[in-house]
PDB file of the backbone (N, CA, C, O) and the ligand in Angstrom, with CONECT records:
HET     ZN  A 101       1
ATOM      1  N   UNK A   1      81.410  -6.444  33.381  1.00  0.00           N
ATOM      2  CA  UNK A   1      81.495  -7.428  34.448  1.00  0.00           C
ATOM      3  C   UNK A   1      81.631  -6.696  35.787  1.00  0.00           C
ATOM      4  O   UNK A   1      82.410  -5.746  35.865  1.00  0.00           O
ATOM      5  N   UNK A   2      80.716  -7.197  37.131  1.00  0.00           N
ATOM      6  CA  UNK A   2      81.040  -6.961  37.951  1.00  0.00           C
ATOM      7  C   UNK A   2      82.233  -7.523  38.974  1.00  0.00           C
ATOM      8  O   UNK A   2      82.319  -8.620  39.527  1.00  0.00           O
ATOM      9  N   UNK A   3      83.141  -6.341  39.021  1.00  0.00           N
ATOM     10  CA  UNK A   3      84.261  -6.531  39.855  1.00  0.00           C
ATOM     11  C   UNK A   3      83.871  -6.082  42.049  1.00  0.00           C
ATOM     12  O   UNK A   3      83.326  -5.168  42.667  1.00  0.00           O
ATOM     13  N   UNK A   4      84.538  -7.327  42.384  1.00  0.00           N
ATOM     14  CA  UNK A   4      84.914  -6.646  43.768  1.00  0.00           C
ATOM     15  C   UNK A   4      85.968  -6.739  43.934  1.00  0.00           C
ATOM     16  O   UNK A   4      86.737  -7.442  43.278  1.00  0.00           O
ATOM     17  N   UNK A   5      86.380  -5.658  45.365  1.00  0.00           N
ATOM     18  CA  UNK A   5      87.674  -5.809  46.016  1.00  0.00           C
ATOM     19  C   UNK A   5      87.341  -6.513  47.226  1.00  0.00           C
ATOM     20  O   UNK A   5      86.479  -6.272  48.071  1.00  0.00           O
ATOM     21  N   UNK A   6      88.482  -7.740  47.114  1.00  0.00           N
ATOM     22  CA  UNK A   6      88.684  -8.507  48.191  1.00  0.00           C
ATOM     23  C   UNK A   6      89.849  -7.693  49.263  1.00  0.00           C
ATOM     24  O   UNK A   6      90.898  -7.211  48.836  1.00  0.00           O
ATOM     25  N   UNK A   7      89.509  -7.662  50.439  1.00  0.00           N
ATOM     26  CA  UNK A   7      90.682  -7.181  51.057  1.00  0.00           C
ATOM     27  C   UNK A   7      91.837  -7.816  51.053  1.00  0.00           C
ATOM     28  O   UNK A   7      92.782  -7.111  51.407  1.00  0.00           O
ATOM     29  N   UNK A   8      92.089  -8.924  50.769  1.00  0.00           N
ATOM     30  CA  UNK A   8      93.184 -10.068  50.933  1.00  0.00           C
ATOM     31  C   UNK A   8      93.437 -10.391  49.348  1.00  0.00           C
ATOM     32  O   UNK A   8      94.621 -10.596  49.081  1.00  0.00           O
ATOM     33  N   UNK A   9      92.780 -10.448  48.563  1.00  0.00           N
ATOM     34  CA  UNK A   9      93.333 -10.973  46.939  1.00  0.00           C
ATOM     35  C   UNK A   9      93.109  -9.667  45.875  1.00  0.00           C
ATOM     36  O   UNK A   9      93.454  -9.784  44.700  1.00  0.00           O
ATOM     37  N   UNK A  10      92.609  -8.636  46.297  1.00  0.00           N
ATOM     38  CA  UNK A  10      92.478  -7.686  45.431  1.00  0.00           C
ATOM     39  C   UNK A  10      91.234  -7.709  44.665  1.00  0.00           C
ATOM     40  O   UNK A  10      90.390  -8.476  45.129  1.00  0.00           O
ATOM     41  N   UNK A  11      90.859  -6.987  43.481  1.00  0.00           N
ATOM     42  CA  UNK A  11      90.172  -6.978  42.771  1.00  0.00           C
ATOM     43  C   UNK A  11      89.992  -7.960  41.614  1.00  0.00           C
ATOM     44  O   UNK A  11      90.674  -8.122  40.603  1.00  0.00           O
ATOM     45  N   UNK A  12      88.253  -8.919  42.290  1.00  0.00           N
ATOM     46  CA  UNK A  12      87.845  -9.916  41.628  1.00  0.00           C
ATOM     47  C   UNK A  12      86.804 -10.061  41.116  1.00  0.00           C
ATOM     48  O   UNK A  12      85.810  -9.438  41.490  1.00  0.00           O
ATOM     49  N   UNK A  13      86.792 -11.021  40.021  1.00  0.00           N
ATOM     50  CA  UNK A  13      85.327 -11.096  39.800  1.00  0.00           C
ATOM     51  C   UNK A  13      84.011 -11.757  40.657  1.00  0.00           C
ATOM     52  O   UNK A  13      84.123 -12.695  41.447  1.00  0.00           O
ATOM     53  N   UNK A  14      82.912 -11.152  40.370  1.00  0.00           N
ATOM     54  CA  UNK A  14      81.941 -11.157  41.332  1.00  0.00           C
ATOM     55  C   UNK A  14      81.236 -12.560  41.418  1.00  0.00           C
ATOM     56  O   UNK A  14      80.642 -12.923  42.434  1.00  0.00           O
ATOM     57  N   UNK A  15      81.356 -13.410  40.151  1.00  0.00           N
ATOM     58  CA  UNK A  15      81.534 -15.024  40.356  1.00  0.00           C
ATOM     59  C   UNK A  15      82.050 -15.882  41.375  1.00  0.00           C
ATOM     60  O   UNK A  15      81.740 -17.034  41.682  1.00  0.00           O
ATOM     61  N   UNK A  16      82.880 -15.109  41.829  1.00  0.00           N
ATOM     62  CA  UNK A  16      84.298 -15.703  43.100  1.00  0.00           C
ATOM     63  C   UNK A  16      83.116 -15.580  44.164  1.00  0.00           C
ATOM     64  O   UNK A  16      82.912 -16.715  44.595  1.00  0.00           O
ATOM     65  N   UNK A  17      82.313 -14.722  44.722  1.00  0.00           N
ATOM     66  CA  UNK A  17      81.974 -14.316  46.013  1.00  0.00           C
ATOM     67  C   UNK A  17      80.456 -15.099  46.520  1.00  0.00           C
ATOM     68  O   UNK A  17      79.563 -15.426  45.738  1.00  0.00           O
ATOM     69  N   UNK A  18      80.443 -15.210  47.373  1.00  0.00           N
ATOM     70  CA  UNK A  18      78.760 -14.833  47.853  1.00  0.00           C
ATOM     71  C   UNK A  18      78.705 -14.319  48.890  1.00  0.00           C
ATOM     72  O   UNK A  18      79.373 -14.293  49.923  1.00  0.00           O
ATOM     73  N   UNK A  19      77.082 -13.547  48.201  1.00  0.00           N
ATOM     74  CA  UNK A  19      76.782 -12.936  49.340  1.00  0.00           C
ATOM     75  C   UNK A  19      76.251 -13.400  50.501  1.00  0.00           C
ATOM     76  O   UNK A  19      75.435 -14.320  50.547  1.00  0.00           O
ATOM     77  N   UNK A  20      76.780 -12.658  51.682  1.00  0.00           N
ATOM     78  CA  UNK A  20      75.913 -13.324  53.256  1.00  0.00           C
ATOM     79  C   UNK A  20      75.351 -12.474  53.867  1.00  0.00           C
ATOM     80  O   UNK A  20      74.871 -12.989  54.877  1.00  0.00           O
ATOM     81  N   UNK A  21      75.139 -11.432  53.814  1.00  0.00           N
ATOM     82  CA  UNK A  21      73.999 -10.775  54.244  1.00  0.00           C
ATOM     83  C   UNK A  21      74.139  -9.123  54.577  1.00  0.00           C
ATOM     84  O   UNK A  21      75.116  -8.457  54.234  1.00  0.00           O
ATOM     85  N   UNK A  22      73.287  -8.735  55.113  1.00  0.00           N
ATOM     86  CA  UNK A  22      73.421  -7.079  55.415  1.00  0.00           C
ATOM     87  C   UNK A  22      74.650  -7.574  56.712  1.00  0.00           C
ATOM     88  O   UNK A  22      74.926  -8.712  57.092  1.00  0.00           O
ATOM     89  N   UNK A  23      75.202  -6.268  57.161  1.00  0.00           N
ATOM     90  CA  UNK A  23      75.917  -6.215  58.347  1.00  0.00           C
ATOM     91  C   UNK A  23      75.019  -6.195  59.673  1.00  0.00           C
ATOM     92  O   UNK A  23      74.222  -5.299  59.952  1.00  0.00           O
ATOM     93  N   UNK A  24      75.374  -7.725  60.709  1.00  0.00           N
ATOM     94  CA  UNK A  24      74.312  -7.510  61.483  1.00  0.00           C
ATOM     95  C   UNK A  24      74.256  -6.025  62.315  1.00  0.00           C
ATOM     96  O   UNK A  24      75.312  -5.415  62.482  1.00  0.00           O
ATOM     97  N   UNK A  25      73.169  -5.558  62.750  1.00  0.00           N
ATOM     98  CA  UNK A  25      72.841  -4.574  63.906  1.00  0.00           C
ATOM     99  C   UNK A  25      72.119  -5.201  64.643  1.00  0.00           C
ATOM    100  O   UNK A  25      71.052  -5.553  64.141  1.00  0.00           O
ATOM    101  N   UNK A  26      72.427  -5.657  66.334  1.00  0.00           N
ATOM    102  CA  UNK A  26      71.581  -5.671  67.139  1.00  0.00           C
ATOM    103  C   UNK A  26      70.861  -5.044  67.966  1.00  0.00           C
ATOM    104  O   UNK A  26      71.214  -5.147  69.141  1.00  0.00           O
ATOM    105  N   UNK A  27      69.781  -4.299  67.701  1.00  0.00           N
ATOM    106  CA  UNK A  27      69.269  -3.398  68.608  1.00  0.00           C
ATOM    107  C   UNK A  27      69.287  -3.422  69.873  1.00  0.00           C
ATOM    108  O   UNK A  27      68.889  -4.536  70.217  1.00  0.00           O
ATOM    109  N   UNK A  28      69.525  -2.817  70.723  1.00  0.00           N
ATOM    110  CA  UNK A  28      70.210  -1.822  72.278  1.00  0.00           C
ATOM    111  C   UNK A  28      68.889  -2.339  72.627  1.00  0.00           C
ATOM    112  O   UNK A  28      68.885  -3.354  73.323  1.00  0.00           O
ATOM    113  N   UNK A  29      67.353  -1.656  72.151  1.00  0.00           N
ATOM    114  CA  UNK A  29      65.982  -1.637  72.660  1.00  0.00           C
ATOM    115  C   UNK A  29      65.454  -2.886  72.961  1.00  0.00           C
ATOM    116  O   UNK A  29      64.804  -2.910  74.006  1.00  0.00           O
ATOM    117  N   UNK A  30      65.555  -4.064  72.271  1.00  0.00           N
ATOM    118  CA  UNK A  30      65.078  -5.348  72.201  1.00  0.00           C
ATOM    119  C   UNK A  30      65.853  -6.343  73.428  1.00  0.00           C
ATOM    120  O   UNK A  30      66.935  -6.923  73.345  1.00  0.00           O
ATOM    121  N   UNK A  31      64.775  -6.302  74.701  1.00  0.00           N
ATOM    122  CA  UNK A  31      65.945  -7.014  75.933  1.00  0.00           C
ATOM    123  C   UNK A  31      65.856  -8.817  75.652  1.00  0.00           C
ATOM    124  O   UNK A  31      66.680  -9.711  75.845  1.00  0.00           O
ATOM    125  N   UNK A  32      64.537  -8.819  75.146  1.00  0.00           N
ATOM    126  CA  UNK A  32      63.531 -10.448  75.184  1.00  0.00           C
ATOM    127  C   UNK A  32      64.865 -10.938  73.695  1.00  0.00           C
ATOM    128  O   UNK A  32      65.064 -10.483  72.569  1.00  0.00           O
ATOM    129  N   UNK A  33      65.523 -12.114  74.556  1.00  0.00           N
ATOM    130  CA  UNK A  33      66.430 -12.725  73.709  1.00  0.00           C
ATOM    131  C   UNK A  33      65.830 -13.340  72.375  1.00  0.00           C
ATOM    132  O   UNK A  33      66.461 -13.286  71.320  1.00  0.00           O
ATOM    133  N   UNK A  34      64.543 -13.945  72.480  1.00  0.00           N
ATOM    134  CA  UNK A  34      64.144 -14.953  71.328  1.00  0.00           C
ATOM    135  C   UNK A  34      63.270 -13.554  70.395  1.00  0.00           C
ATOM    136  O   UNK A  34      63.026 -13.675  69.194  1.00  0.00           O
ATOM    137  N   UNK A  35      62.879 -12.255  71.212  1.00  0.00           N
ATOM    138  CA  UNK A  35      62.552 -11.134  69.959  1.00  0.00           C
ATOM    139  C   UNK A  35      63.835 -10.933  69.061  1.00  0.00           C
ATOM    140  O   UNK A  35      63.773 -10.993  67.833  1.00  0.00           O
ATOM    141  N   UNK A  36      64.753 -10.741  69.609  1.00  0.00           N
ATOM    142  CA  UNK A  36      66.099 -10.224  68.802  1.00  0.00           C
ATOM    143  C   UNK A  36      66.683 -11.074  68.262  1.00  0.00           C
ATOM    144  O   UNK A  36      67.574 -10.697  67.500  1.00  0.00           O
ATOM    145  N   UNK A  37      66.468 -12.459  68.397  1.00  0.00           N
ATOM    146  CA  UNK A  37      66.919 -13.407  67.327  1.00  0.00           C
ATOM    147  C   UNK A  37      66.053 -13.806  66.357  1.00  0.00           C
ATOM    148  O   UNK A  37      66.217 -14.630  65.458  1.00  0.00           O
ATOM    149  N   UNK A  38      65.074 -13.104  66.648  1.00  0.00           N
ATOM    150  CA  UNK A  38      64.052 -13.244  65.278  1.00  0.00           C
ATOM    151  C   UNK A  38      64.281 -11.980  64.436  1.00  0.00           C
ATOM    152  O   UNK A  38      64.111 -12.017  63.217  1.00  0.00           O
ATOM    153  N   UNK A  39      64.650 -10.905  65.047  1.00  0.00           N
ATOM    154  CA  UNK A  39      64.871 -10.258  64.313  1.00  0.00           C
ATOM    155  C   UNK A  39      66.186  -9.912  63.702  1.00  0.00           C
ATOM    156  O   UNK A  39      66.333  -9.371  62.606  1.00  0.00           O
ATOM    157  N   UNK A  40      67.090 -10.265  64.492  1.00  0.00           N
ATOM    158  CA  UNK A  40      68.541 -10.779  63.896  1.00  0.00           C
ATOM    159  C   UNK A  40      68.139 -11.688  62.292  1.00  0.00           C
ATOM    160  O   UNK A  40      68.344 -11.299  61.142  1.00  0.00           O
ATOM    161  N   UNK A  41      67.680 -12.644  62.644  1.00  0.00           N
ATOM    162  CA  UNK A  41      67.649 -13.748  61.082  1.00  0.00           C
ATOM    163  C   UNK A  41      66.359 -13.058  60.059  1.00  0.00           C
ATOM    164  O   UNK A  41      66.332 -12.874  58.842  1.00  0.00           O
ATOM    165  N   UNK A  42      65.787 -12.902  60.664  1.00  0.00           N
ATOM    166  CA  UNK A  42      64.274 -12.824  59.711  1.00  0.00           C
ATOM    167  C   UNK A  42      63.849 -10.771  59.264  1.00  0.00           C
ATOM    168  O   UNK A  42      63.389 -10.152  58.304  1.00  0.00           O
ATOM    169  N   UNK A  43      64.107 -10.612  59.956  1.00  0.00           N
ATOM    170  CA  UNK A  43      63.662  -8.820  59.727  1.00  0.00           C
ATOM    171  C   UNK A  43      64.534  -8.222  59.307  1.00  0.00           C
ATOM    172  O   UNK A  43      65.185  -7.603  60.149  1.00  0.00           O
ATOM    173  N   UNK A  44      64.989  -8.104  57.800  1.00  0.00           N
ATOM    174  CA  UNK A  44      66.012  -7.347  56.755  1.00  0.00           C
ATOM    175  C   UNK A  44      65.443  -6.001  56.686  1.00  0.00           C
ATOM    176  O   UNK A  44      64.304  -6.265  57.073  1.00  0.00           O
ATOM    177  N   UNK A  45      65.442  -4.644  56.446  1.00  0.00           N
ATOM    178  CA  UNK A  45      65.162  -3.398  56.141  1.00  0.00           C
ATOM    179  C   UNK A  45      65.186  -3.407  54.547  1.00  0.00           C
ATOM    180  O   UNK A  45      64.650  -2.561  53.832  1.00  0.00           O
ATOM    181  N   UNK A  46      65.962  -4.605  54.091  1.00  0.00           N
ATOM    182  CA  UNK A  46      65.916  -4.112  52.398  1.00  0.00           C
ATOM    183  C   UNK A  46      66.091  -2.399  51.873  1.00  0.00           C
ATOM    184  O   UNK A  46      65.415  -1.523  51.334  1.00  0.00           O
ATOM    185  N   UNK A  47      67.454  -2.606  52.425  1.00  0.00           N
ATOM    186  CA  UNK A  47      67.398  -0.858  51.946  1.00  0.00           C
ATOM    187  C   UNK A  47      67.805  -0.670  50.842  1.00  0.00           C
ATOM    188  O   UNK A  47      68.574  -1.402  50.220  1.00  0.00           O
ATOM    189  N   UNK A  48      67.212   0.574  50.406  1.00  0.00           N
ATOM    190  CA  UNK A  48      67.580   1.236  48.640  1.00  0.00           C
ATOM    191  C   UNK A  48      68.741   2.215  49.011  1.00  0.00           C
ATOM    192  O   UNK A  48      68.465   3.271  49.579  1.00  0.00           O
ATOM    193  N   UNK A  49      69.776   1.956  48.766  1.00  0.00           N
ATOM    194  CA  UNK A  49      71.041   2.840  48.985  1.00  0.00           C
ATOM    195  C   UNK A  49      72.266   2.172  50.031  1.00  0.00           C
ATOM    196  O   UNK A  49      72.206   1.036  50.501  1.00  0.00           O
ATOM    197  N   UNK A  50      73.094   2.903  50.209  1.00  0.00           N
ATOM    198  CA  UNK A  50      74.341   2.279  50.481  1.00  0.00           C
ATOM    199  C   UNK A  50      74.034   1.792  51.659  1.00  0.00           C
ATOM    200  O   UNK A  50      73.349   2.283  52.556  1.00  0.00           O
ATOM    201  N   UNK A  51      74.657   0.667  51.587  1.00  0.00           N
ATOM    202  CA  UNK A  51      74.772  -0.582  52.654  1.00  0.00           C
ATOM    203  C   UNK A  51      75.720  -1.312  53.164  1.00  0.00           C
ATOM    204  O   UNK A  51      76.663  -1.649  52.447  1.00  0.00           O
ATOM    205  N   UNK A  52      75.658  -1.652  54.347  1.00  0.00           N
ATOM    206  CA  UNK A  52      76.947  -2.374  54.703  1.00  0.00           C
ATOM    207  C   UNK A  52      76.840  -3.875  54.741  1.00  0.00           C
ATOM    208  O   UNK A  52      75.860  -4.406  55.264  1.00  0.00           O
ATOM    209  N   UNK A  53      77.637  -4.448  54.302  1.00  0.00           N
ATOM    210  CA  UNK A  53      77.063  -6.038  53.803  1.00  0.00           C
ATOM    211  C   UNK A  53      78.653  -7.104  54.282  1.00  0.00           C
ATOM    212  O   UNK A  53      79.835  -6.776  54.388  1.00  0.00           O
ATOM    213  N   UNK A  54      78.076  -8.182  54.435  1.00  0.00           N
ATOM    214  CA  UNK A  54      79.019  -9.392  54.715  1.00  0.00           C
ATOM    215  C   UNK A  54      79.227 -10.078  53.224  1.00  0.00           C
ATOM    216  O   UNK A  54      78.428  -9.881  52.309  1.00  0.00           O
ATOM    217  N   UNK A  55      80.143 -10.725  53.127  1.00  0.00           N
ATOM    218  CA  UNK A  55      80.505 -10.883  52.042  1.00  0.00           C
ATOM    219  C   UNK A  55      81.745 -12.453  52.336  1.00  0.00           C
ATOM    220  O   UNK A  55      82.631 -12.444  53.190  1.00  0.00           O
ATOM    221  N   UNK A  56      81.458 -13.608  51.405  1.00  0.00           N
ATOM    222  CA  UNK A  56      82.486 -14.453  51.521  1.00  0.00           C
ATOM    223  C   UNK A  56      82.840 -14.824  50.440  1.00  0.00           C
ATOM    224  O   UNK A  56      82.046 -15.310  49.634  1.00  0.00           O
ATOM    225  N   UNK A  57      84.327 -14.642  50.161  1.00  0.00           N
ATOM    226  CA  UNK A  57      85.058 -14.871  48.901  1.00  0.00           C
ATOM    227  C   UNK A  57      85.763 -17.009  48.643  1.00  0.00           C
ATOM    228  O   UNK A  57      86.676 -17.804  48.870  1.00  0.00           O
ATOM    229  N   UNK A  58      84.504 -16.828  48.071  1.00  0.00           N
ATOM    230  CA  UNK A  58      84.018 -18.352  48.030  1.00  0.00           C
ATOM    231  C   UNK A  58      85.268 -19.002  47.369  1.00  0.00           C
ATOM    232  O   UNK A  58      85.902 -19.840  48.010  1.00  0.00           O
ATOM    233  N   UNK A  59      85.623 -18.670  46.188  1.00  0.00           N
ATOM    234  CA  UNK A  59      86.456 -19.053  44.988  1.00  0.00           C
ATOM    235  C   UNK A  59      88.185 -18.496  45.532  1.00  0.00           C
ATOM    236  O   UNK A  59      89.048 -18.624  44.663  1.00  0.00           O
ATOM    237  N   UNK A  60      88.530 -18.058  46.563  1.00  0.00           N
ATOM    238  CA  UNK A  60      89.400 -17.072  46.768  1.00  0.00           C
ATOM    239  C   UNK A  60      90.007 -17.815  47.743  1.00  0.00           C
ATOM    240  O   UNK A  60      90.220 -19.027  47.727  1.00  0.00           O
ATOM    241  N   UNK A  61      90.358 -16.763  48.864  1.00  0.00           N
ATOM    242  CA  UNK A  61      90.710 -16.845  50.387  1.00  0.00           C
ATOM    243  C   UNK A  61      89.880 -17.689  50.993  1.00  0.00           C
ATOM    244  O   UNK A  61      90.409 -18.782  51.199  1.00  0.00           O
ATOM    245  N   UNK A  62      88.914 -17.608  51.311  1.00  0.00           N
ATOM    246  CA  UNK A  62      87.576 -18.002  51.757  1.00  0.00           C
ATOM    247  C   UNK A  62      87.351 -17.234  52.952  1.00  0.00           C
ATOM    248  O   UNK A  62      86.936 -17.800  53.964  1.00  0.00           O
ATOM    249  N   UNK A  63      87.591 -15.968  52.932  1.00  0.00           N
ATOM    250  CA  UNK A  63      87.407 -15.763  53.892  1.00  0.00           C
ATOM    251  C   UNK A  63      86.241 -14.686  54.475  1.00  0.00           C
ATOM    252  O   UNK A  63      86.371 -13.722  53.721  1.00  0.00           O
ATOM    253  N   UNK A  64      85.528 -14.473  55.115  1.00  0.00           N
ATOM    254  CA  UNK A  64      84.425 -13.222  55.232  1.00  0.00           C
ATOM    255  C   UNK A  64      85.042 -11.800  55.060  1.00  0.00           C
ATOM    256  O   UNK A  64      86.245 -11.705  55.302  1.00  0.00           O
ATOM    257  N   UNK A  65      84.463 -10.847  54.727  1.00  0.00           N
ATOM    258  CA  UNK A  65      85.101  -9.400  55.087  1.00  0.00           C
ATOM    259  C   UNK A  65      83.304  -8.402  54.634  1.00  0.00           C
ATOM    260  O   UNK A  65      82.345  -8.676  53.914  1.00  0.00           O
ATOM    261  N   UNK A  66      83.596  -7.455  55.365  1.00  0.00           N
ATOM    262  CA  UNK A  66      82.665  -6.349  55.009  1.00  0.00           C
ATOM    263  C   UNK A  66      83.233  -5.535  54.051  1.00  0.00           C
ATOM    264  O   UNK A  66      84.414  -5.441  53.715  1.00  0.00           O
ATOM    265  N   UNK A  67      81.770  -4.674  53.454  1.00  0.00           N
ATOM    266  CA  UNK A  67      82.142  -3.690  52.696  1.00  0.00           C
ATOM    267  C   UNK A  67      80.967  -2.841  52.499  1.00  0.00           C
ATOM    268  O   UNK A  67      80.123  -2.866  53.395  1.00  0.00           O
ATOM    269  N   UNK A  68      80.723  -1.937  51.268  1.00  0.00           N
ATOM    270  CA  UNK A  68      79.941  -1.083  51.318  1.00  0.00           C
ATOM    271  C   UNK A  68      79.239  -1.182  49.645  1.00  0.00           C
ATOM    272  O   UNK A  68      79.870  -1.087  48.593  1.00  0.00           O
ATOM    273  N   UNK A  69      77.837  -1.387  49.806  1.00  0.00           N
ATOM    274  CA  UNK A  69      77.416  -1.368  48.457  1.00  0.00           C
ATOM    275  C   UNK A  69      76.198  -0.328  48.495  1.00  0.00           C
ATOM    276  O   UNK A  69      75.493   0.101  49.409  1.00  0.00           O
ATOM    277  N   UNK A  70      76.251  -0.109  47.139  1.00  0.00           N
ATOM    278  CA  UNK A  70      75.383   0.655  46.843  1.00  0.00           C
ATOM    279  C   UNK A  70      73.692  -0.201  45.876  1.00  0.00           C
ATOM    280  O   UNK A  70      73.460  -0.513  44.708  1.00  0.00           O
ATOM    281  N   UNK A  71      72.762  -0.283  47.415  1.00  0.00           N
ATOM    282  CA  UNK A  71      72.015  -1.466  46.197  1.00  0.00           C
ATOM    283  C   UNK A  71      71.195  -1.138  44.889  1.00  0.00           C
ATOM    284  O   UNK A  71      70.607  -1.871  44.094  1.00  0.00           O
ATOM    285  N   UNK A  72      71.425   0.669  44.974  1.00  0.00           N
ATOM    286  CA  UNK A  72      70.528   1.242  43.512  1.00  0.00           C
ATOM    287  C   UNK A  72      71.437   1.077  42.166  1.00  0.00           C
ATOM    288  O   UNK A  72      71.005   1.277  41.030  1.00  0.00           O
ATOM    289  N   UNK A  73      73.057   0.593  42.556  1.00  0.00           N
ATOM    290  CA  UNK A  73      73.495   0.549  41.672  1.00  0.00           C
ATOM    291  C   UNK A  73      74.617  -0.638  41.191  1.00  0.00           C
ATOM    292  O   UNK A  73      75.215  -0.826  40.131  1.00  0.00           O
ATOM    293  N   UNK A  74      74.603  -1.386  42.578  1.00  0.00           N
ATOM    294  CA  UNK A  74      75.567  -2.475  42.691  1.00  0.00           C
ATOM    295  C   UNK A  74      76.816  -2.105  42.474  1.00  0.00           C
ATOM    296  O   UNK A  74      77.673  -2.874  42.038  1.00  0.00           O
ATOM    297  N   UNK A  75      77.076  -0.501  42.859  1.00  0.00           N
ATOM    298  CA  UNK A  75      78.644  -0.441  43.124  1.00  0.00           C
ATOM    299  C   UNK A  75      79.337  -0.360  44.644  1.00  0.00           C
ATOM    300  O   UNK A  75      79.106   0.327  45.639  1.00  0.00           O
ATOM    301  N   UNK A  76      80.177  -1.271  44.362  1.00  0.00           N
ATOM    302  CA  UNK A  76      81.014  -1.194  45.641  1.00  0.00           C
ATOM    303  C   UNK A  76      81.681   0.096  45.906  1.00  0.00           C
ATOM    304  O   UNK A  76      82.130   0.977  45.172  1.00  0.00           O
ATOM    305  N   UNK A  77      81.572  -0.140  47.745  1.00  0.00           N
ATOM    306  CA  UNK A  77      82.663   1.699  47.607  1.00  0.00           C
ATOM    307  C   UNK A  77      83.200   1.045  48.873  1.00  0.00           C
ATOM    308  O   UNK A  77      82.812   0.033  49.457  1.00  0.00           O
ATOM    309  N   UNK A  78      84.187   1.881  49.140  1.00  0.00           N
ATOM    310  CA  UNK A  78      85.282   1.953  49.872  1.00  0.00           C
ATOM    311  C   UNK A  78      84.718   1.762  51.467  1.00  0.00           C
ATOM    312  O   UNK A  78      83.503   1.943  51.553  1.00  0.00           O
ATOM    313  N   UNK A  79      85.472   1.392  52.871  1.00  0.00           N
ATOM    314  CA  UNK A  79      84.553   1.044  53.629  1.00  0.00           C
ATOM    315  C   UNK A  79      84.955   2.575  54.503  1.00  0.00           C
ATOM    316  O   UNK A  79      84.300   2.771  55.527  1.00  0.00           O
ATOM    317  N   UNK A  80      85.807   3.432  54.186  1.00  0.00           N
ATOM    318  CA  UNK A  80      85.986   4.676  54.631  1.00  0.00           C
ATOM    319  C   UNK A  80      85.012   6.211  53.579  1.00  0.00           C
ATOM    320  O   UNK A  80      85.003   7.438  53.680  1.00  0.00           O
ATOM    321  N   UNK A  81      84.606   5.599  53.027  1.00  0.00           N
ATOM    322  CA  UNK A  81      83.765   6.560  52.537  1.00  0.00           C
ATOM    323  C   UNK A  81      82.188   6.941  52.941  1.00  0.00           C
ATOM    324  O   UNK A  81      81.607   7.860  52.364  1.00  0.00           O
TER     325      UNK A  81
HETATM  326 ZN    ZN A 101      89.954 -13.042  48.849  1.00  0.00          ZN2+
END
């Protein structure tokens, strides 16, 4: 079973959560407001390897928190590593 750590309830099962998305980045380069909100919602990188992701502990707290996954392997890691 996949386990996460919630920062607030500890280590849960991955039933409890959903996911909300990569961690936004808004690019510095992009000045045209309606380019960068298209690319805010719509233009994911889909990356293969560790990622920083939003996360809401649905079943729990309810509350959002980041963290760090690994998407080649779906393990969570620490957000200082
Ligand atoms: Zn929680």
């Amino acid at each position: 079973m996949l386990w996460i750590e919630c920062p607030n309830c500890g280590s849960r099962p991955f039933e409890e959560f959903r996911y909300g998305s990569v961690f936004p980045v808004t690019p510095d380069a992009i000045t045209d407001l309606d380019a960068r909100n298209v690319d805010y919602a719509w233009m994911q990188d889909n990356i293969q390897g560790v990622t920083l992701e939003r996360w809401f502990h649905e079943s729990g707290c309810r509350r959002w928190f980041t963290t760090k996954r690994d998407t080649t392997t779906d393990q969570f890691l620490p957000l200082d590593d």
